[in-house]
N, C-alpha and C positions, 0 to 999 in steps of 0.2 A: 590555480590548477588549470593547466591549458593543455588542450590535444591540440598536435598540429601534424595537421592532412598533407603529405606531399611524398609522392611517388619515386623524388627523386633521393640516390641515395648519397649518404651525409647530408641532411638536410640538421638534423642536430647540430652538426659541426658546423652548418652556417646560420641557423638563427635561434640556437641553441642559448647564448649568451643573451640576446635583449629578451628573449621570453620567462626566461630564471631559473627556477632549478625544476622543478614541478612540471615537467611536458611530458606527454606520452604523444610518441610520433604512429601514424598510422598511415597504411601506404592505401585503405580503400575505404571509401564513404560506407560503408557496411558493418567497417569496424566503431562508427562513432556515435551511434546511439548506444552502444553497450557499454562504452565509454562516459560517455554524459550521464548515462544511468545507474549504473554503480560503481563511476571512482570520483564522482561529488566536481567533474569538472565544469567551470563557469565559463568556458571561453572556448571557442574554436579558429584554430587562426588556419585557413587557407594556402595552400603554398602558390608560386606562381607558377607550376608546372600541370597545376590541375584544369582541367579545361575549363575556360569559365562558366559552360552551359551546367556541367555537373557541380558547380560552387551556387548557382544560382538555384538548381533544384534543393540542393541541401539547406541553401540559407532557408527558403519558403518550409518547408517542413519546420526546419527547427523553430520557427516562427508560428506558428500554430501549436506544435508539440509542445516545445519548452523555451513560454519566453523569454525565461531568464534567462537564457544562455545565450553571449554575444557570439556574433561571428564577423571576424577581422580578415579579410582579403589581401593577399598579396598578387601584385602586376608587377611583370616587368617594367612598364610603362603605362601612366594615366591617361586616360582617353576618355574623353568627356561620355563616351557612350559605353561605356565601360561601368562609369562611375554612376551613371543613372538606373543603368540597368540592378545594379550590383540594390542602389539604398532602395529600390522597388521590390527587390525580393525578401528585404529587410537586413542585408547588410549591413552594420553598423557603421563601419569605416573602410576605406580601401587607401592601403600604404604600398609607397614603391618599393619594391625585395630589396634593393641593396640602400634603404634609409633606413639604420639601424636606431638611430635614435628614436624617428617616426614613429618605427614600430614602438619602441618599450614605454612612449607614453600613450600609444594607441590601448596598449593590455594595462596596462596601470587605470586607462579611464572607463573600458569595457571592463575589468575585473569588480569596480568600485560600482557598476552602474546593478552588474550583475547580484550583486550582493545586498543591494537595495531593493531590487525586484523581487528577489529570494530565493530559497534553493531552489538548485534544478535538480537534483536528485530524488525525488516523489517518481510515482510510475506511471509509465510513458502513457501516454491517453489522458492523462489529468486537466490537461491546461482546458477552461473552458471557452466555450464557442460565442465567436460575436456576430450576432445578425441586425445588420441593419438597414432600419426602413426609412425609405427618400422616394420623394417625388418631386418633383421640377416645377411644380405649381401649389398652389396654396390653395387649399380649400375641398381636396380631393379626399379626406378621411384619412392622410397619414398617419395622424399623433393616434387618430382613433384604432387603427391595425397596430400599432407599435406596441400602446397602453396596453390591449387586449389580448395583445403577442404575449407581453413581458407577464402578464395578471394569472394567465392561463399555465404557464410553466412555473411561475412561481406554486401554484394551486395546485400542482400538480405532485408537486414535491422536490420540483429543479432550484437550488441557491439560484437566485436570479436578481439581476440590478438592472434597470431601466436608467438610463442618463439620454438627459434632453441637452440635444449639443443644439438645436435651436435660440442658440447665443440670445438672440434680439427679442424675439418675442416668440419662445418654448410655454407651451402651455399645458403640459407633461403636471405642472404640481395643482394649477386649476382643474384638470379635468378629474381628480384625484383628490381635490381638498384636502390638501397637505398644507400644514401653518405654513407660512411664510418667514423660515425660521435660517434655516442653513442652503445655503445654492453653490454650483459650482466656485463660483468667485471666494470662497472661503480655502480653495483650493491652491488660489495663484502664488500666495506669500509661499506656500510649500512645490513649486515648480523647480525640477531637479532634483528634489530628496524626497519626495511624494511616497510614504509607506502606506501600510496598510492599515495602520493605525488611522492614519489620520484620512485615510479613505472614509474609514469607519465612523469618523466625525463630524462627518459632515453630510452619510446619509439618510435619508427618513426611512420610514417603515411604513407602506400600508398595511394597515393593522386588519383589514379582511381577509385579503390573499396573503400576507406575510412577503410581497416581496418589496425590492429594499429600490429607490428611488432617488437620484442626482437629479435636482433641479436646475433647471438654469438660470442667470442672475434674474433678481428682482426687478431692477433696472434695466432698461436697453440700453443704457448709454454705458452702463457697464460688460457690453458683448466684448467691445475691440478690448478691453484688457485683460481679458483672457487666451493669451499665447497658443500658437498651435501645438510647440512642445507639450504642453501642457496636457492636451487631448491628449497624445501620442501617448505622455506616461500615462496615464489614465488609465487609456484602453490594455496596455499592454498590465499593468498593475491589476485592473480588474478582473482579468482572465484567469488569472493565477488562487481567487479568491473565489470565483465563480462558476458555476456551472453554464448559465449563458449569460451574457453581456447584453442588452438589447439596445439598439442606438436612435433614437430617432431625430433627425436630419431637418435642416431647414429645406425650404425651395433651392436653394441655390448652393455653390460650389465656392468659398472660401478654403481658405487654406487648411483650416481645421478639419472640414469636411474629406479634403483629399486624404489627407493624413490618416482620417479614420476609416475613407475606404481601403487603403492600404493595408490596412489592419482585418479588415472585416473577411469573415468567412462565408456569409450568406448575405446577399442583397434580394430586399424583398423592395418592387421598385411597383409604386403605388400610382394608378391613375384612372381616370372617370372618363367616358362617352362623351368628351368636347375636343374638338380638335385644337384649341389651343394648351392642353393636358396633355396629348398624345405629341404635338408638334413638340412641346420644352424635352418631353421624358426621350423621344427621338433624338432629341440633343445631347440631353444627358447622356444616354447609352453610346455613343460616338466618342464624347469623350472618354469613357471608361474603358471603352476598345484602346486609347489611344494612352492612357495610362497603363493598360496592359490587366486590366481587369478580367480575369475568369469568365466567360460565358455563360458557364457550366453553374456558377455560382449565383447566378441570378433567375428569382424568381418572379413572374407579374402577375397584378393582383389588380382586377378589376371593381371597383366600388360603384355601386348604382347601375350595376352591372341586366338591370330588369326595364330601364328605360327606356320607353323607346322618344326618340330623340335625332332620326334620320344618321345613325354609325352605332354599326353592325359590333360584335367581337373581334368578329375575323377582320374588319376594317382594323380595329386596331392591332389584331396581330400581326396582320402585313404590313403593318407602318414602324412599328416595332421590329419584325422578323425577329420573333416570342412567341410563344405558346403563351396563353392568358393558364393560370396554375390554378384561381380561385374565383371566381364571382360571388363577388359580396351583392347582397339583395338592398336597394333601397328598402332604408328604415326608419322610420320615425322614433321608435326607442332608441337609437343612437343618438342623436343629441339630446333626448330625454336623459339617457343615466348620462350622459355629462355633465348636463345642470345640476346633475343630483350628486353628481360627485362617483358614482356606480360604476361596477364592472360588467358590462353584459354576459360575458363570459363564466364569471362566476356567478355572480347576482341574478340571473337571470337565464339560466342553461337552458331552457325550452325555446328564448328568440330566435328565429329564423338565421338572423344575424348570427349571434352566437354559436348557434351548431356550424354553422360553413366555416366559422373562422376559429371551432375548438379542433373540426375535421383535420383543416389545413395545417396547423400546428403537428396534430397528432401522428398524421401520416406522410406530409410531406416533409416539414422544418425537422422536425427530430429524425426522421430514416436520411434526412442527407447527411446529417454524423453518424447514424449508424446507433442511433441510440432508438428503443423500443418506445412506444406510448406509456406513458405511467399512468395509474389510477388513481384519480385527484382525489387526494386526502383530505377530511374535514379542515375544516379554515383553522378550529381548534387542536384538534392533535400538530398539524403543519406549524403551526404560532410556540407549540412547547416544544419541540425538536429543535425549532431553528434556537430555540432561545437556552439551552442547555448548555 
C-alpha cells in the first residue's frame, strides 16, 4: 500500500506500473498524513517534481511521527549531495524516475522492512521520543544523568527502555545490578529481522522503577561486532514500543553513534568545569552542526556545576555558544548509590542531586514533546500496570 506524492499530472500513468496496483497519488504533502493514518499505507514514494527541500521536511516528520513508514525519493538525476542530504532526514532509498526496475525492488524492500517494524496506522503522536545523552569525555557523570533520566520517567509512569550503546565499556547494567544475563550482542544474529518480540528478549527490568534496560556486551571485545545497522533498527524498533527511548553514548563518535544521533530527538550533551571536557564537547557540537543536527534539540547539562575550580558557567557557555539548561550539584551520594546499585531519583527524592535532575526532566525534557509532568506512581502500582 503506497501513496505517491507528485504534482505532476499522469504521474500514475508513469510510475503506476512498478509501484502495483494499491497507490493513492496525491498532489500535496498535506494530503499524506491522513493517508498514512487511516488507509494502513507502508510507504511513501516521492516524485521527482517535488522540490527536494519539501521531501526532506516530510521525510524528517514522518521519521519521528511514524517510523514504520518508508519513504522512497525520486531524482531526475543522482547527486551525491542529494543523496546525503535525502538518507539524513531519513530517507530510505533515492531512485532515478525513469529506472523502473530500481524502483519496484526499492518498494518491494521498503514495503518488507515496513512491515517488520509494524503498523503505521496507530494515531499520529504515538511513536515514542529518543533522547540521548553524550559527552566527548569520560568521567563527567554521563551514564549517571542517562540512568537517572531513563529511572525517573520510567517512575513516573513513561514505558521507558534505557540502551547502553557504550559498545566497549557501558556500565548502564553495573550501576543498576542487573545479572549479567542478556546484552545487546544477543541481538546481532537477529540484525535485519529484529521484532519486537525479540526486543523483548533480551531486555531486563529494573525491578524498583520498573523500567526496562539494553545492556551492552559483557565483553569489550565484543563491541566491533555489533553492526551500526543494527543500532539503527533498534532505535527505530524501540520507538514504536516505547514511550521514550533513552540512549546513553560512549566519549566518542563511531558509526553507531552517528546513526543514533540521526535518529535522536533530544540531545542532552554532558560536561564538567575542565577545559579538556569543554574543549572535546566543543568538538563534538561542530561536528553535529556539520551532520546537520538540530540546535534547537540540544540541551547542556552542567555536572559539578558548584566547583569552584578557576571556569566560570558562563566560561563554558561561551565556549559552547549554549545556554547551560541544568547544574548538577557536586555529590557524594552519586557514586554512593552506584556502588549500591540505587537510583537517586527514586531512591532517594530529598538529594539535592535528585531534585535538579527530577526538575530538569520534569519541566524541561518532557515540555520539549509537549508532554505534561506526570505524578510518579508508587514502584508497586507502576510494576502491576506494566506487567498486565
Amino acid at each position: 500500500m503506497t501513496v505517491l506524492w507528485e504534482p505532476m499530472q499522469g504521474a500514475i500513468d508513469t510510475f503506476g506500473m512498478a509501484l502495483g496496483d494499491d497507490v493513492t497519488v496525491v498532489a500535496h504533502a498535506s494530503s499524506i498524513d491522513r493517508e498514512v493514518g487511516t488507509g494502513g499505507h507502508r510507504l511513501v514514494v516521492i516524485g521527482p517534481e517535488v522540490p527536494a527541500r519539501n521531501a526532506y521536511e516530510l521525510a524528517e516528520q514522518l521519521r519521528v511521527d511514524r517510523p514504520a513508514v518508508g519513504v522512497v525519493l525520486l531524482r531526475h538525476r543522482l547527486e551525491v549531495a542529494v543523496l546525503t542530504q535525502a538518507l539524513r532526514s531519513g530517507v530510505r532509498e533515492v531512485v532515478q524516475a525513469d529506472d523502473h526496475a530500481a524502483l519496484v525492488e526499492a518498494v518491494q524492500r521498503n514495503e518488507a522492512l515496513s512491515a517488520r517494524l509494524g503498523s503505521p496506522n496507530g494515531e499520529a503522536g504515538t511513536a515514542g521520543h529518543v533522547v540521548t545523552v553524550f559527552s566527548a569525555k569520560g568521567g563527567v557523570g554521563k551514564t549517571t544523568v542517562a540512568v537517572n533520566t531513563a529511572a525517573h520517567l520510567a517512575a513516573g509512569g513513561a514505558k521507558t527502555l534505557l540502551v547502553d550503546l557504550d559498545l566497549m565499556f557501558g556500565d548502564v547494567g553495573i550501576c543498576l545490578q542487573l545479572p549479567p544475563t542478556t546484552s545487546i550482542m544477543d541481538l546481532v544474529a537477529m540484525t535485519g529481522h529484529l521484532d519486537a518480540q525479540g526486543l523483548a528478549s533480551v531486555v531486563e527490568q529494573h525491578e524498583s522503577t520498573g523500567l526496562d534496560v539494553l545492556v551492552a556486551p559483557h565483553d569489550p571485545a565484543d563491541a566491533e561486532r555489533v553492526p551500526a545497522e543494527l543500532v539503527t533498527e533498534l532505535i527505530r524498533l524501540a520507538r514504536t514500543s516505547y514511550d521514550y527511548v533513552v540512549l546513553d553514548m560512549p566519549p566518542s563518535m563511531p558509526e553507531h553513534v552517528l546513526g543514533a544521533f540521526d535518529l535522536s530527538d533530544l540531545l542532552v550533551l554532558v560536561s564538567t568545569l575542565d577545559i579538556p571536557a569543554v574543549k572535546n564537547l566543543r568538538l563534538a557540537t561542530t561536528t553535529l552542526d556539520a551532520l546537520g543536527a538540530p540546535q534547537q534539540n540540544r540541551l547542556l547539562v552542567l555536572n559539578r556545576a558548584d566547583l569552584k575550580v578557576g571556569l566560570s558557567v558562563k566560561d563554558v557557555e561561551a565556549a559552547l555558544q549554549q545556554p547551560v539548561s541544568l547544574r548538577l550539584p557536586n555529590a557524594m551520594s552519586v557514586p554512593a548509590a552506584s556502588n549500591r546499585g540505587v537510583v537517586l531519583t527514586v531512591d532517594e527524592p530529598k538529594d539535592a542531586f535528585a531534585v535538579a535532575l527530577r526538575d530538569f526532566v520534569d519541566h524541561t525534557v518532557r515540555p520539549h514533546f509537549g508532554d505534561e509532568p506526570t505524578r510518579a506512581s508508587s514502584h508497586r502500582s507502576h510494576r502491576l500496570r506494566r506487567n498486565k
